[in-house]
C-alpha positions as CSV (number, residue, x, y, z in Angstrom):
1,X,-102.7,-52.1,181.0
2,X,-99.5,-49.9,181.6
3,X,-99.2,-47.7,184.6
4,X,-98.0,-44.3,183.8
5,X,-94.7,-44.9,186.1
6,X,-94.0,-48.0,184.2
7,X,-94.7,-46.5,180.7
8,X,-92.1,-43.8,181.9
9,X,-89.6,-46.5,182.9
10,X,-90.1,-48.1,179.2
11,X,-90.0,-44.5,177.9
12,X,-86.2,-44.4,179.5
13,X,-85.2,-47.3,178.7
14,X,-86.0,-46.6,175.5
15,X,-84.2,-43.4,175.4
16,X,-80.9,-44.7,176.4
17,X,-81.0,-47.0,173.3
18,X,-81.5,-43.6,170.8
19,X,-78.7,-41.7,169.3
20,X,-77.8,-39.5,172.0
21,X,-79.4,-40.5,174.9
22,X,-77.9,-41.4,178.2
23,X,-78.0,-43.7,181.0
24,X,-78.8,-43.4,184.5
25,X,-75.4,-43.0,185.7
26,X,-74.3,-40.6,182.9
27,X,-77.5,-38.5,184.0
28,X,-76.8,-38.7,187.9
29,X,-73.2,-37.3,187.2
30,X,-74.9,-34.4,186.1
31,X,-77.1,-34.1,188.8
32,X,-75.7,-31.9,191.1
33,X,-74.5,-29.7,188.8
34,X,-78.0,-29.1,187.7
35,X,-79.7,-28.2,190.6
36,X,-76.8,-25.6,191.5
37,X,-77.7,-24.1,188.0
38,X,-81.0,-24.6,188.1
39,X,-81.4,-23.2,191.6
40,X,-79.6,-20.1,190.1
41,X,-82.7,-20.0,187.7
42,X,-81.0,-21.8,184.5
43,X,-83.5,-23.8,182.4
44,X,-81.5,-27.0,182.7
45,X,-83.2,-28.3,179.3
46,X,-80.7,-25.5,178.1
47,X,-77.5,-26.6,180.2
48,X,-77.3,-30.5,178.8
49,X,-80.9,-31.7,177.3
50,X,-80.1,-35.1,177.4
51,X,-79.3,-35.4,181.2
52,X,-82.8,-33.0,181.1
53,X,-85.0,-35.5,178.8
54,X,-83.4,-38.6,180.8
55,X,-84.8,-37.1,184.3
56,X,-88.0,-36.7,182.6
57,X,-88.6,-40.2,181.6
58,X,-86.9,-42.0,183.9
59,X,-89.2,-42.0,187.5
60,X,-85.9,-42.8,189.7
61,X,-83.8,-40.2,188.2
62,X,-86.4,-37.9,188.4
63,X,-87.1,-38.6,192.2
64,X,-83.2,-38.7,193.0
65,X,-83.0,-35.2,191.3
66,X,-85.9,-34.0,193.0
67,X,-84.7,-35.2,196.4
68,X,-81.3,-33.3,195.7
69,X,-83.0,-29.9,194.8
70,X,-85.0,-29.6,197.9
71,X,-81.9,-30.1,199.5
72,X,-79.6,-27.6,198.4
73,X,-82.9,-25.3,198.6
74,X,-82.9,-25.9,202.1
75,X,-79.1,-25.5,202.7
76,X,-79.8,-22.3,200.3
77,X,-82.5,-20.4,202.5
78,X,-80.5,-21.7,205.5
79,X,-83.0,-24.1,207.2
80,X,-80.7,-26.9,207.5
């Protein structure tokens, strides 16, 4: 049986391989871009969907991405 974080990992994979999809390194270009906007209250699914659906399926993106946010949220509310 599949665990969920390896189904996600196929899911990506998978992804990359469909007619627009990107890569890990296309999306973590993106990435800190996308917090900035997304800490400004942008829906980032609006601001480039495939970097969006590629952080979605794709566990490592997703925890890099994460891990970014909290930080500029931090820097933002000044507790670093």
């Amino acid at each position: 049986m599949i665990n969920e974080r390896m189904r996600r990992l196929l899911d990506c994979l998978a992804a990359v391989h469909q007619e627009g999809g990107i890569d890990c390194a296309t999306a973590a270009r993106h990435f800190t871009s996308l917090c900035e906007q997304a800490l400004n209250g942008a829906d980032i699914h609006n601001i480039l969907p495939q970097a969006a659906a590629h952080i979605a399926h794709c566990p490592d993106c997703q925890e890099e991405y994460e891990a970014l946010l909290a930080v500029l949220r931090a820097e933002q509310s000044g507790e670093t």
